[in-house]
N, C-alpha and C positions, 0 to 999 in steps of 0.2 A: 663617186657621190660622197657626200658629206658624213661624218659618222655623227650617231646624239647616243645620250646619256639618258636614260628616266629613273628618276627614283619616285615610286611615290608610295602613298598609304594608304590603305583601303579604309572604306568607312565601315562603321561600328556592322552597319545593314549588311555588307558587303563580306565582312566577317561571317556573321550567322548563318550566310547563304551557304556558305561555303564550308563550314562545321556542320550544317544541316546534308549535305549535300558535297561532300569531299573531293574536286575537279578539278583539273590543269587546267589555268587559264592560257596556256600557252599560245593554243591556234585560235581563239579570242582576242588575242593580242598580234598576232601575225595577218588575221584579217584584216582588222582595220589599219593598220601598216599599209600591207600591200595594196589595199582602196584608196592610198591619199598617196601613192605610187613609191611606197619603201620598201624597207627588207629588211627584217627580222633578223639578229644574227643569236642573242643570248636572254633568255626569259631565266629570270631567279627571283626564286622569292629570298629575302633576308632577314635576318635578326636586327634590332636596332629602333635608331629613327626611321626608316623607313623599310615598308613591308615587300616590297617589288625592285627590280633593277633590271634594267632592262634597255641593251644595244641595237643600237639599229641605225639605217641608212636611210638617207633621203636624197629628193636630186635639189630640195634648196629648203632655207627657212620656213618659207611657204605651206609646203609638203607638210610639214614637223607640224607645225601649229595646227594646220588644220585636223590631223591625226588628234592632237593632244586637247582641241577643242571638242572633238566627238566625244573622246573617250571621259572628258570632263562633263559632258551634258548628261551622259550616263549615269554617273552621280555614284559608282562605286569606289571613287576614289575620294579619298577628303583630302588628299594634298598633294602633291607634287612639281619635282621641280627634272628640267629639266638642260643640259648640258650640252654645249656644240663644243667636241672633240675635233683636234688636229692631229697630224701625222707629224711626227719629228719633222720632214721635208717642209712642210706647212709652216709649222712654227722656225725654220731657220727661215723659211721668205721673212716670214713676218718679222724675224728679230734683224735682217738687211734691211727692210723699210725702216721701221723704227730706228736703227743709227742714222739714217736719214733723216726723218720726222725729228730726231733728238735735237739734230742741229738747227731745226729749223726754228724751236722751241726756247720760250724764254720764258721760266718759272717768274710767278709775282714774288716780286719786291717790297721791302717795307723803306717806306720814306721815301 
């Protein structure tokens, strides 16, 4: 299955909750994975631009989105973005198609 990438930030609300109330979002975040049929691999919170990071599997785009739809309607997150990861093997397919696709390709011209 596909691996993705989340980074996101939690909202101001979503903060309070959780200094009010100190909690692993972890199995919060593997439920609703595993209900839009994925799998969990790495929950981290971070330092930085954003507050969460977080690995996981899906069996296509599909899956991903509608996960990252739910978890947006929730409204405890104010941003995020999210990452379709390949496998070294993946990305060599990809770089043999693309010397293909190269040739097949003609950059614009001036004049």
């Amino acid at each position: 299955m596909p691996m993705y990438l989340f980074q996101g930030k939690f909202s101001p609300e979503a903060f309070k909750a959780l200094i009010d109330r100190p909690h692993d979002r972890t199995e919060a975040a593997r439920k609703v994975i595993e209900a839009a049929g994925g799998k969990l691999h790495q929950y981290f919170y971070a330092f930085g631009e954003y507050d969460v990071v977080v690995l996981m599997e899906y069996p296509d785009n599909a899956a991903c989105a509608a996960a990252s739809m739910a978890v947006a309607a929730g409204g405890a997150m104010s941003a995020g973005k999210t990452t379709v990861l390949m496998t070294s093997a993946e990305a060599q397919k990809a770089m043999a198609k693309a010397n293909a696709a190269a040739k097949a390709y003609a950059p614009p011209t001036r004049g």
